[in-house]
PDB file with one MODEL, atoms N, CA, C and O in Angstrom:
MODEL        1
ATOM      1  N   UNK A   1       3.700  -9.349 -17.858  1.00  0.00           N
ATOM      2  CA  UNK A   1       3.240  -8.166 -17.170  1.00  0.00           C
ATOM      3  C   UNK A   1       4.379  -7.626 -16.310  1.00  0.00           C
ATOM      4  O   UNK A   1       4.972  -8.645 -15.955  1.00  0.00           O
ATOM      5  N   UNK A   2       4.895  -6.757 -15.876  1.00  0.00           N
ATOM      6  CA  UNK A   2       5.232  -5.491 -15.806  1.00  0.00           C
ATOM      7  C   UNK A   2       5.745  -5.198 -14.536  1.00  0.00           C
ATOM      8  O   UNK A   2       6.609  -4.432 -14.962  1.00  0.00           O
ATOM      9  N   UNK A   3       5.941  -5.180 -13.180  1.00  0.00           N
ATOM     10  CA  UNK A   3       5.528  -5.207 -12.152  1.00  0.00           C
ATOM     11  C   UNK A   3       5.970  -3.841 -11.622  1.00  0.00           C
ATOM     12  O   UNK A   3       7.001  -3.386 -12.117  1.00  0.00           O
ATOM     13  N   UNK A   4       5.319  -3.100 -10.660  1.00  0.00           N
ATOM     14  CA  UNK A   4       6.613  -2.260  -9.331  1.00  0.00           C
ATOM     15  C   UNK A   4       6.070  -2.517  -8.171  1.00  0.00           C
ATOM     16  O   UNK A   4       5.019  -3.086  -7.876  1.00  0.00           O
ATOM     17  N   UNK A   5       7.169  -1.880  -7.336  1.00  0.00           N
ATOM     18  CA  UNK A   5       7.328  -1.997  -5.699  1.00  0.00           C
ATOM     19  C   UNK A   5       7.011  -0.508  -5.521  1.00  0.00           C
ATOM     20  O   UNK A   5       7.563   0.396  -6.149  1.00  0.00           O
ATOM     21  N   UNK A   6       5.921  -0.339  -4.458  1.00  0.00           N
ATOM     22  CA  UNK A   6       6.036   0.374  -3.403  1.00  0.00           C
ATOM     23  C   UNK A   6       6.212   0.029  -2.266  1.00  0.00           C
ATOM     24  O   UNK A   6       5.594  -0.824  -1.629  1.00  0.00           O
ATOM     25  N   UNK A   7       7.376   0.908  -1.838  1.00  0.00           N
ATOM     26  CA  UNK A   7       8.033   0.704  -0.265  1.00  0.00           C
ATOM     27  C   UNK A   7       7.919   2.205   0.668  1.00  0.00           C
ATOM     28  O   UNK A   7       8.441   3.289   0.407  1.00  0.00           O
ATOM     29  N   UNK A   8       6.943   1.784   1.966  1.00  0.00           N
ATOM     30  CA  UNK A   8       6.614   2.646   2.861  1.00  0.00           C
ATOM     31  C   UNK A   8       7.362   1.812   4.046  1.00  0.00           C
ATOM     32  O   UNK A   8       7.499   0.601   4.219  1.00  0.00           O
ATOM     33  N   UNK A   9       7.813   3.006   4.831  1.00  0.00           N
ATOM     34  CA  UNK A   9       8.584   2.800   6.093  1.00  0.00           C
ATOM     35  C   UNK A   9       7.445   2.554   6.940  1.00  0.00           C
ATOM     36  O   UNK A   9       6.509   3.350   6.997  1.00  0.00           O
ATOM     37  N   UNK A  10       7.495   1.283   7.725  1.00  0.00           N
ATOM     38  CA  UNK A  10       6.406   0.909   9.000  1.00  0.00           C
ATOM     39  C   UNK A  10       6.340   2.004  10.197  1.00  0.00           C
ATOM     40  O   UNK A  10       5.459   2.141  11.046  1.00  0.00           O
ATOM     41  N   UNK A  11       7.618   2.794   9.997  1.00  0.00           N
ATOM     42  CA  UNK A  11       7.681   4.125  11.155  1.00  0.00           C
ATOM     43  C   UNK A  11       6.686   5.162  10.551  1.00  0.00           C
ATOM     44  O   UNK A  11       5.963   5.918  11.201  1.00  0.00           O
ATOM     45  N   UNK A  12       6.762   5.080   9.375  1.00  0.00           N
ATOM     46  CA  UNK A  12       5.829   6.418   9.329  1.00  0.00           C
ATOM     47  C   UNK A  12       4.430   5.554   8.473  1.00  0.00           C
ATOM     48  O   UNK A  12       4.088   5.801   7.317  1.00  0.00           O
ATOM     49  N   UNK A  13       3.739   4.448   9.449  1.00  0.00           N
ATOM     50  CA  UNK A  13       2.296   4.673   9.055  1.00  0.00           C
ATOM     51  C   UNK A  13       1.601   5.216   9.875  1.00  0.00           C
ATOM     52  O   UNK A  13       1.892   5.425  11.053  1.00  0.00           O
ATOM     53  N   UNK A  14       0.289   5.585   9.132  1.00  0.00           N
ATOM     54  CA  UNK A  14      -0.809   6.661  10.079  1.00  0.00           C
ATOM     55  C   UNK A  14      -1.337   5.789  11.207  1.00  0.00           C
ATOM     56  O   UNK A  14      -1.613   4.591  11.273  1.00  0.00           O
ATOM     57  N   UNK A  15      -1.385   6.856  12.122  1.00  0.00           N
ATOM     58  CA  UNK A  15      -1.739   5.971  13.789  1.00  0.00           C
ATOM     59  C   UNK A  15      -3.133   4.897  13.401  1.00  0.00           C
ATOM     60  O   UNK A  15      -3.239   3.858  14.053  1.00  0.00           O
ATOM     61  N   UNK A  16      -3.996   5.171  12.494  1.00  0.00           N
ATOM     62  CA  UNK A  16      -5.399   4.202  12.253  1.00  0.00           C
ATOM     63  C   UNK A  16      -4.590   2.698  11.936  1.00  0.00           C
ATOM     64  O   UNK A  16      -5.366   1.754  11.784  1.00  0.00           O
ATOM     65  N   UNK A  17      -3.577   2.478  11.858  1.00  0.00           N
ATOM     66  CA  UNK A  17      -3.416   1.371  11.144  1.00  0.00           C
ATOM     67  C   UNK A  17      -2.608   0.899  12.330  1.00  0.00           C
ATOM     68  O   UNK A  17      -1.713   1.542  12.877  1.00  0.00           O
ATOM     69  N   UNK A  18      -3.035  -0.299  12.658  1.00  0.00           N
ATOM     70  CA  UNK A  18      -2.164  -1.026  14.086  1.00  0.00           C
ATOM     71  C   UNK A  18      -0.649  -1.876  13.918  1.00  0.00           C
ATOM     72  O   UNK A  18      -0.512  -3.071  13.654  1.00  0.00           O
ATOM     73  N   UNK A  19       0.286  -0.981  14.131  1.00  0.00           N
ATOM     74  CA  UNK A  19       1.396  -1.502  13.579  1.00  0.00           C
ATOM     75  C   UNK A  19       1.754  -2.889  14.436  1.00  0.00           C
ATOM     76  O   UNK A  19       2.883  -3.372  14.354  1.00  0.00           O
ATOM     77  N   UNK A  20       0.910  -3.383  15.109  1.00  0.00           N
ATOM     78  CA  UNK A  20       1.190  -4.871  16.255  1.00  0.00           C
ATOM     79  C   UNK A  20       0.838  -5.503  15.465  1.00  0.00           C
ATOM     80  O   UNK A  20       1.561  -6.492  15.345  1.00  0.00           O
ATOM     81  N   UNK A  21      -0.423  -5.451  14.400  1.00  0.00           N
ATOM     82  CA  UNK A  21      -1.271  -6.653  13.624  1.00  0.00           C
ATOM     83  C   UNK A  21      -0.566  -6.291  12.201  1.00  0.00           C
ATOM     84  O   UNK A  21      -1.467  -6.177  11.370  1.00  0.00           O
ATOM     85  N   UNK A  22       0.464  -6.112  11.726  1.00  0.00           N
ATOM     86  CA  UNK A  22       1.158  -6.275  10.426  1.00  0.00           C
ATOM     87  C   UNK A  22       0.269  -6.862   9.450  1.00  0.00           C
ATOM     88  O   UNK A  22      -0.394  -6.158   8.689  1.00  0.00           O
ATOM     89  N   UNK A  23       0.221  -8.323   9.440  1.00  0.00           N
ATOM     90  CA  UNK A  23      -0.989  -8.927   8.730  1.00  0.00           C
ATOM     91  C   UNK A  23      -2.160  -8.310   8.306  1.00  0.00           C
ATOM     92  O   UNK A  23      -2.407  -8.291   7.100  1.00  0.00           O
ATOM     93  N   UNK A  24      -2.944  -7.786   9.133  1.00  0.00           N
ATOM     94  CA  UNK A  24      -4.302  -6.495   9.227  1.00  0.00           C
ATOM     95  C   UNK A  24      -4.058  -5.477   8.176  1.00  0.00           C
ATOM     96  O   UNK A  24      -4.863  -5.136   7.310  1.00  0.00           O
ATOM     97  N   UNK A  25      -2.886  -5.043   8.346  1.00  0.00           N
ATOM     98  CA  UNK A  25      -2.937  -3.823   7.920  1.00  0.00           C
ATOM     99  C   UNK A  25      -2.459  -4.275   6.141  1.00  0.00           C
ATOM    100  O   UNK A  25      -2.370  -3.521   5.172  1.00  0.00           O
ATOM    101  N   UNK A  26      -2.233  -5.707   6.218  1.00  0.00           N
ATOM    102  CA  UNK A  26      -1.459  -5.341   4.723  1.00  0.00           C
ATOM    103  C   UNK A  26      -2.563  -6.089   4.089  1.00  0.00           C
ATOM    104  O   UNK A  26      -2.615  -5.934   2.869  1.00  0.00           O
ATOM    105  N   UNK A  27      -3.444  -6.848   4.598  1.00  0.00           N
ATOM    106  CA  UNK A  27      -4.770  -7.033   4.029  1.00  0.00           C
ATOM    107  C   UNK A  27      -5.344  -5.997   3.875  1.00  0.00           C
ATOM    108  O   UNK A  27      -5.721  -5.838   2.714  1.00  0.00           O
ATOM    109  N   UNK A  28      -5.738  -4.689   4.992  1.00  0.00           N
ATOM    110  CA  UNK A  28      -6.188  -3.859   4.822  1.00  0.00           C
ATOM    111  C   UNK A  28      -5.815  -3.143   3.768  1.00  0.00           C
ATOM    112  O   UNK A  28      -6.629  -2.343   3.305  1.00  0.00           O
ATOM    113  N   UNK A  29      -4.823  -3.246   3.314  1.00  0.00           N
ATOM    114  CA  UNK A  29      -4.374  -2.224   2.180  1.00  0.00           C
ATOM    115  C   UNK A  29      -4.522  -2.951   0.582  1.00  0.00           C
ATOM    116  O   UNK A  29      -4.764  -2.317  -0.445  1.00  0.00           O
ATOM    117  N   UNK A  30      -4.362  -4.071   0.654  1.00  0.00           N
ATOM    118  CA  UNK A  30      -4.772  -4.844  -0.547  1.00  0.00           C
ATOM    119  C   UNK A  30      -6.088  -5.029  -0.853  1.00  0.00           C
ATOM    120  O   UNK A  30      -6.623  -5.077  -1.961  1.00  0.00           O
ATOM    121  N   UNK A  31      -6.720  -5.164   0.622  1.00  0.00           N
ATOM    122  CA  UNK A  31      -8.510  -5.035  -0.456  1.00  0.00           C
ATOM    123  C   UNK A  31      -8.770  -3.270  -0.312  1.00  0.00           C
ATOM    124  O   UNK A  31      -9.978  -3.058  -0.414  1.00  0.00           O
ATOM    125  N   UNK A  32      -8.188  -2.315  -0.161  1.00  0.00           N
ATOM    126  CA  UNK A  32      -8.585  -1.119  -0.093  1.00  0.00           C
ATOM    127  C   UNK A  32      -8.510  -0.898  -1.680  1.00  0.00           C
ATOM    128  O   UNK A  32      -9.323  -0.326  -2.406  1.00  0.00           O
ATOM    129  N   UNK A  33      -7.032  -1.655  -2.075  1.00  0.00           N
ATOM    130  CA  UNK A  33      -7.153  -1.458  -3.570  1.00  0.00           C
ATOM    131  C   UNK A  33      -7.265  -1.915  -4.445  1.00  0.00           C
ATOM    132  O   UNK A  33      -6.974  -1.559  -5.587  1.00  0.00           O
ATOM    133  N   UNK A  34      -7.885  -3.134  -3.908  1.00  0.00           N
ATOM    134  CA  UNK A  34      -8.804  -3.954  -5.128  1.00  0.00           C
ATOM    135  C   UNK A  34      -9.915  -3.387  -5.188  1.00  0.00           C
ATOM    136  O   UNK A  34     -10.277  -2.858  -6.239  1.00  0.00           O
ATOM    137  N   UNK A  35     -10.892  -3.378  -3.771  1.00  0.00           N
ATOM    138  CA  UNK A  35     -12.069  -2.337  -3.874  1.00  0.00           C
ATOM    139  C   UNK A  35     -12.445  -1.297  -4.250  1.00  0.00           C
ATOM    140  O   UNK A  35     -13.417  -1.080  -4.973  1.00  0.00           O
ATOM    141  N   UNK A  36     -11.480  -0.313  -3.651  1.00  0.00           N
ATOM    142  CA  UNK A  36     -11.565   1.123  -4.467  1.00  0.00           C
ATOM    143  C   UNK A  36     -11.151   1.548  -5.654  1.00  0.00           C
ATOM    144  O   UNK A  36     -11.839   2.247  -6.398  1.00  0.00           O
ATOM    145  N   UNK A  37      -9.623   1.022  -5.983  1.00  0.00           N
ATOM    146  CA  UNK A  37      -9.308   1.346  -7.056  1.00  0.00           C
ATOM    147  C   UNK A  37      -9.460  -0.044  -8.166  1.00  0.00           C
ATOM    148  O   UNK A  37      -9.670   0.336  -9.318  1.00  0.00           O
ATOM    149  N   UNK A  38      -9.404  -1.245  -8.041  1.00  0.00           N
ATOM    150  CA  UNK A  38      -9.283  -2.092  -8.984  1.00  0.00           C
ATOM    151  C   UNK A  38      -8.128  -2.770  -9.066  1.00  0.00           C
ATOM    152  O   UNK A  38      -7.898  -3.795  -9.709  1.00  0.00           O
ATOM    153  N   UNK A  39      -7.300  -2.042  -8.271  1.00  0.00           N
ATOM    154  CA  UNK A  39      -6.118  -2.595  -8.352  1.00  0.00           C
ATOM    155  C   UNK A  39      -5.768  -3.704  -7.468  1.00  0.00           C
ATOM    156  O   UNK A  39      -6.113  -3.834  -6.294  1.00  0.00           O
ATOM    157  N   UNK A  40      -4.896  -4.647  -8.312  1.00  0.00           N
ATOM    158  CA  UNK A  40      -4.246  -5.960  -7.766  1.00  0.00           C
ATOM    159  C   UNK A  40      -3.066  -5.555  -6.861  1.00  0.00           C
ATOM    160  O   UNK A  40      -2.389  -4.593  -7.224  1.00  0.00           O
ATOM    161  N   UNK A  41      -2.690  -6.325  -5.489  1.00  0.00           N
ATOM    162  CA  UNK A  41      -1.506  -5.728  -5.112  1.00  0.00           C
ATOM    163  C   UNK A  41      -1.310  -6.909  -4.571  1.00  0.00           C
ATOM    164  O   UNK A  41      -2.168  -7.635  -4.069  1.00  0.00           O
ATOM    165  N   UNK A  42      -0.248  -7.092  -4.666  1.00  0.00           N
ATOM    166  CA  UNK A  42       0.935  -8.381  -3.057  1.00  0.00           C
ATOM    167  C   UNK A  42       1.506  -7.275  -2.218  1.00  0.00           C
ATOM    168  O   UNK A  42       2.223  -6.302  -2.452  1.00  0.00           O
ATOM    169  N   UNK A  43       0.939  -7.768  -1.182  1.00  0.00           N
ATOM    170  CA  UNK A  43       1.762  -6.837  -0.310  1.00  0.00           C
ATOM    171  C   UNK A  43       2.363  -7.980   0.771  1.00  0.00           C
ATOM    172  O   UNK A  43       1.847  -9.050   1.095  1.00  0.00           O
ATOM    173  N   UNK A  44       4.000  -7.212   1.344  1.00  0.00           N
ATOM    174  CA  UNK A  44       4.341  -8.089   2.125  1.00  0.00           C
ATOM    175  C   UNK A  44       4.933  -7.267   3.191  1.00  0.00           C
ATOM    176  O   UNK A  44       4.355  -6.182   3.256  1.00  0.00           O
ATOM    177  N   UNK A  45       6.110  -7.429   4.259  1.00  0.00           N
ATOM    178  CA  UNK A  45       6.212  -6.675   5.012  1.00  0.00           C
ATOM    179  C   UNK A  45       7.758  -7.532   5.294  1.00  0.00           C
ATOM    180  O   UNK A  45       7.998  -8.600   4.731  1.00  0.00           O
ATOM    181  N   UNK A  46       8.918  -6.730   6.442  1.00  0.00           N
ATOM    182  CA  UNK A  46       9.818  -7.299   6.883  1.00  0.00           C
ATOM    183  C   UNK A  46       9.658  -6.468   8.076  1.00  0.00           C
ATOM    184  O   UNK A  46       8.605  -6.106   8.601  1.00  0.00           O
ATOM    185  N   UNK A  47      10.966  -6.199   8.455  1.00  0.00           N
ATOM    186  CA  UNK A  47      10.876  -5.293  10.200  1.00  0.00           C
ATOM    187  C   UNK A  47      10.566  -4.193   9.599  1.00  0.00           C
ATOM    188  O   UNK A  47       9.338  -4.135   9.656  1.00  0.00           O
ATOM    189  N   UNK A  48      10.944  -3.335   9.082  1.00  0.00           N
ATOM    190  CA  UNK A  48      11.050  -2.033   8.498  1.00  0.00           C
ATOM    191  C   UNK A  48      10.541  -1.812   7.643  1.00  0.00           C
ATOM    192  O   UNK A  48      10.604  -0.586   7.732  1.00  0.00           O
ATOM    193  N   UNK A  49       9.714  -2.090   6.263  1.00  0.00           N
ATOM    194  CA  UNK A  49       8.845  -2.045   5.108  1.00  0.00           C
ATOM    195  C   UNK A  49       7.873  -2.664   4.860  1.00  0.00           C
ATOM    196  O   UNK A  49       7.765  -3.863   5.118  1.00  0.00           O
ATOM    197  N   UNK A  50       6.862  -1.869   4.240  1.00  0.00           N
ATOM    198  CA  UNK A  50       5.844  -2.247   3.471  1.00  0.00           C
ATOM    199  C   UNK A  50       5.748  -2.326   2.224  1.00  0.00           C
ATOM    200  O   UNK A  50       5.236  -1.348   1.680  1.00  0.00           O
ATOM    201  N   UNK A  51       6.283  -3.722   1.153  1.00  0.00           N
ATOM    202  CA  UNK A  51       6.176  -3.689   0.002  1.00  0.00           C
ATOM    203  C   UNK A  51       5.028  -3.797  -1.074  1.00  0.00           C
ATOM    204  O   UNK A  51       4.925  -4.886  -1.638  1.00  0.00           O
ATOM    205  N   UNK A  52       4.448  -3.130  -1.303  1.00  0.00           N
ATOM    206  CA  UNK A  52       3.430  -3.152  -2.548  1.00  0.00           C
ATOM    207  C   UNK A  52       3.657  -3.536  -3.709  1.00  0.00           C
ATOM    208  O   UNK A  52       4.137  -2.631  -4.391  1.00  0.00           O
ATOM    209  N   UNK A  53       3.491  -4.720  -4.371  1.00  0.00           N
ATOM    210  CA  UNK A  53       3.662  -5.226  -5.717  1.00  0.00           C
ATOM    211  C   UNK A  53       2.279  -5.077  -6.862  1.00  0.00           C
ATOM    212  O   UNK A  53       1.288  -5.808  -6.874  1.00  0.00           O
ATOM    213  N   UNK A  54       2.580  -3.839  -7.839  1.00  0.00           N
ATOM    214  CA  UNK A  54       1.375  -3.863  -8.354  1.00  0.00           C
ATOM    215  C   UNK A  54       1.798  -4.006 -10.359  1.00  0.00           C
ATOM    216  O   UNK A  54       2.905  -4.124 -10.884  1.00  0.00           O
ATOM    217  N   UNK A  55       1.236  -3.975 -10.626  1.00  0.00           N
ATOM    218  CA  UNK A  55       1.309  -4.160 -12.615  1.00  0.00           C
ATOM    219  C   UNK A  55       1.536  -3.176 -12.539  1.00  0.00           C
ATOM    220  O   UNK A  55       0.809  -2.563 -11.757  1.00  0.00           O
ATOM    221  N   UNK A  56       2.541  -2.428 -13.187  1.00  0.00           N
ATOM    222  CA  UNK A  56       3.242  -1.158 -13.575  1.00  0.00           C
ATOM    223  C   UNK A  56       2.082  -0.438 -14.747  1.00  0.00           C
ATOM    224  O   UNK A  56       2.481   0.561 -15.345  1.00  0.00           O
ATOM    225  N   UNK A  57       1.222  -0.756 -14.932  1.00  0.00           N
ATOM    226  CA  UNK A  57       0.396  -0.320 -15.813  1.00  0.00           C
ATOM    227  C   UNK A  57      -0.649   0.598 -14.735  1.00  0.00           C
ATOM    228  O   UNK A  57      -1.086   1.695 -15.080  1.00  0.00           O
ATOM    229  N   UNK A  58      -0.962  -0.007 -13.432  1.00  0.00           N
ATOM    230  CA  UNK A  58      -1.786   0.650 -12.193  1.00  0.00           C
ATOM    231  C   UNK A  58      -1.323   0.946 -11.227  1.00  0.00           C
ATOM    232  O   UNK A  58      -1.929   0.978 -10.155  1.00  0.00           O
ATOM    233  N   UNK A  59       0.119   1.291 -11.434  1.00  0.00           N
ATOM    234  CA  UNK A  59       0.992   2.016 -10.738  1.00  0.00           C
ATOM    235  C   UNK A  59      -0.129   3.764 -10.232  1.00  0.00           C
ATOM    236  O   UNK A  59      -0.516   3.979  -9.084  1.00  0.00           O
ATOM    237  N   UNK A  60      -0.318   4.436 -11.085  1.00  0.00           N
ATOM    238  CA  UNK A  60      -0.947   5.925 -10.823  1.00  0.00           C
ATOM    239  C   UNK A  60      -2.199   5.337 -10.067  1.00  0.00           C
ATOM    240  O   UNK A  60      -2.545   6.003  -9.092  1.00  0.00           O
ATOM    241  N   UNK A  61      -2.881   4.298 -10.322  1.00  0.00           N
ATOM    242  CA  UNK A  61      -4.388   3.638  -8.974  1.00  0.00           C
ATOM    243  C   UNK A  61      -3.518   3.505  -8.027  1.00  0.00           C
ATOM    244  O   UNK A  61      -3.765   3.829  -6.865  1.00  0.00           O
ATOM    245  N   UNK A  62      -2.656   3.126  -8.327  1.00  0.00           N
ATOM    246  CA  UNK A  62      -1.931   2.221  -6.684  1.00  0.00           C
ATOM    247  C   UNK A  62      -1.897   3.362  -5.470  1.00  0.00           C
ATOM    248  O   UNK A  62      -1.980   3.153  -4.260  1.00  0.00           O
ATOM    249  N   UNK A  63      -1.733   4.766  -6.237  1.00  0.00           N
ATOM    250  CA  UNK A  63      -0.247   5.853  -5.283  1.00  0.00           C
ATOM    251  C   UNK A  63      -1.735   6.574  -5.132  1.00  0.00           C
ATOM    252  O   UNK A  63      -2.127   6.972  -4.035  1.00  0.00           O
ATOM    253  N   UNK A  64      -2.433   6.687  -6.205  1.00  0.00           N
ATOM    254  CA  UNK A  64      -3.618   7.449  -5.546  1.00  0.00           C
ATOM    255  C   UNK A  64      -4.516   6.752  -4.502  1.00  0.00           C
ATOM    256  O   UNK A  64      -4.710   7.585  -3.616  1.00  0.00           O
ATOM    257  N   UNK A  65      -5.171   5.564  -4.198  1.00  0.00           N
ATOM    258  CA  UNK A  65      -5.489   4.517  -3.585  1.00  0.00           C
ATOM    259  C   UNK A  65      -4.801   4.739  -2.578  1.00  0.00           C
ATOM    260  O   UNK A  65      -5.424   5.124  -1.588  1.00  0.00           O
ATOM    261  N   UNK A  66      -3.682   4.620  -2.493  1.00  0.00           N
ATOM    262  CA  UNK A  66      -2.484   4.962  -0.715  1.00  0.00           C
ATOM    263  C   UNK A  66      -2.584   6.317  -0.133  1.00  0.00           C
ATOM    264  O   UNK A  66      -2.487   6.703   1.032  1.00  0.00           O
ATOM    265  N   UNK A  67      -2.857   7.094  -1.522  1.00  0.00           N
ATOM    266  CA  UNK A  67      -2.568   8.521  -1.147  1.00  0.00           C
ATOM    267  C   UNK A  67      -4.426   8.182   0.147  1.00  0.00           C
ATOM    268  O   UNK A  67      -4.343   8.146   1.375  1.00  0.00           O
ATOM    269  N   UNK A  68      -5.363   8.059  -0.390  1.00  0.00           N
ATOM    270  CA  UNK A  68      -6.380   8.190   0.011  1.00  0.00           C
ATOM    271  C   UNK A  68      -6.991   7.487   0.968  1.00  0.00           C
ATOM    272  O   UNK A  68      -8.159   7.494   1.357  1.00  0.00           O
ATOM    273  N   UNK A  69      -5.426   6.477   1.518  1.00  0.00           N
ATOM    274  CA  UNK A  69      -5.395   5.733   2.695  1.00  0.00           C
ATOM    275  C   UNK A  69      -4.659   6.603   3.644  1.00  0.00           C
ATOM    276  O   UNK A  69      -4.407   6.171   4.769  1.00  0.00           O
ATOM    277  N   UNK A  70      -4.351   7.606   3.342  1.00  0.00           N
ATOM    278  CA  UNK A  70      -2.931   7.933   4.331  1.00  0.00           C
ATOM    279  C   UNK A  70      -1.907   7.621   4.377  1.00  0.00           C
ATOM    280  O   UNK A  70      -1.212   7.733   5.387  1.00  0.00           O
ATOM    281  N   UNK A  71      -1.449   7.041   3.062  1.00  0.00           N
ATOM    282  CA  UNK A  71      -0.351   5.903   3.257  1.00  0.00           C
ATOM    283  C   UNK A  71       1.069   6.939   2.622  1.00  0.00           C
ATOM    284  O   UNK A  71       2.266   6.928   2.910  1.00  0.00           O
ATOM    285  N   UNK A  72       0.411   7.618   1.838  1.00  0.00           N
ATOM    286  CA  UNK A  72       1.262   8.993   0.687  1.00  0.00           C
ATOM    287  C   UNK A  72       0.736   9.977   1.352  1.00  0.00           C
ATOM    288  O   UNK A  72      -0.245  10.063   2.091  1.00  0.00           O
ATOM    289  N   UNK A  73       1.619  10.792   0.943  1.00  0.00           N
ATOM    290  CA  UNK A  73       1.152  12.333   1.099  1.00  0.00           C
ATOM    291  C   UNK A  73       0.968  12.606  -0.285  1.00  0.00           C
ATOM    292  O   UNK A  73       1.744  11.954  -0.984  1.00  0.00           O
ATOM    293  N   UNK A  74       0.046  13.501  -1.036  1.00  0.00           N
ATOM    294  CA  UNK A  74      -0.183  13.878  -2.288  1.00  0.00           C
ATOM    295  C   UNK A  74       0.674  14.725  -3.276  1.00  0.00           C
ATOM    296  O   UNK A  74       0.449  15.846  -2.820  1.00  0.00           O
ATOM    297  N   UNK A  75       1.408  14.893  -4.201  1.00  0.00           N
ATOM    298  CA  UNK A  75       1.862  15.395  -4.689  1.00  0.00           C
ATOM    299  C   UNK A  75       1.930  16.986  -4.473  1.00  0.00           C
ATOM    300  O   UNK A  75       0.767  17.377  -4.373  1.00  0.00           O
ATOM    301  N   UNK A  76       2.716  17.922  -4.377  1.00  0.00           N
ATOM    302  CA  UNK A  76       2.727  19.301  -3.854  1.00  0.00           C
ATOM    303  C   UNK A  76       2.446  19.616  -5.104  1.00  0.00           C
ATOM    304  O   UNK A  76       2.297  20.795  -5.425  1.00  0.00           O
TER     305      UNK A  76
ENDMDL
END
């Protein structure tokens, strides 16, 4: 299987998400998209990023799923 990375800058997440509890938020985002979208994710974090590891096959669940977290902005 296949994999990609999404990488979001920890500076620009939306104020709902508590950038003190790192942990929280990257659970929060992994069952957002197992739940909503189906999708599997590893997510991990360093000082500066949020990496999303998903099957390159649910790559388009993944970005829509974030988009509908606040995590993306939507395609113009």
């Amino acid at each position: 299987m296949e994999s990609s990375t999404i990488r979001i800058a920890l500076r620009d997440l939306p104020a709902h998400f508590d950038r003190d509890r790192i942990g929280l938020v990257l659970e929060e985002i992994a069952a957002g998209l197992r739940e909503e979208r189906g999708v599997n994710a590893h997510c991990s974090a360093d000082s500066m990023t949020i990496e999303i590891d998903v099957a390159t096959a649910r790559l388009s669940a993944a970005v829509a799923g974030l988009a509908a977290m606040g995590l993306l902005l939507p395609a113009p």
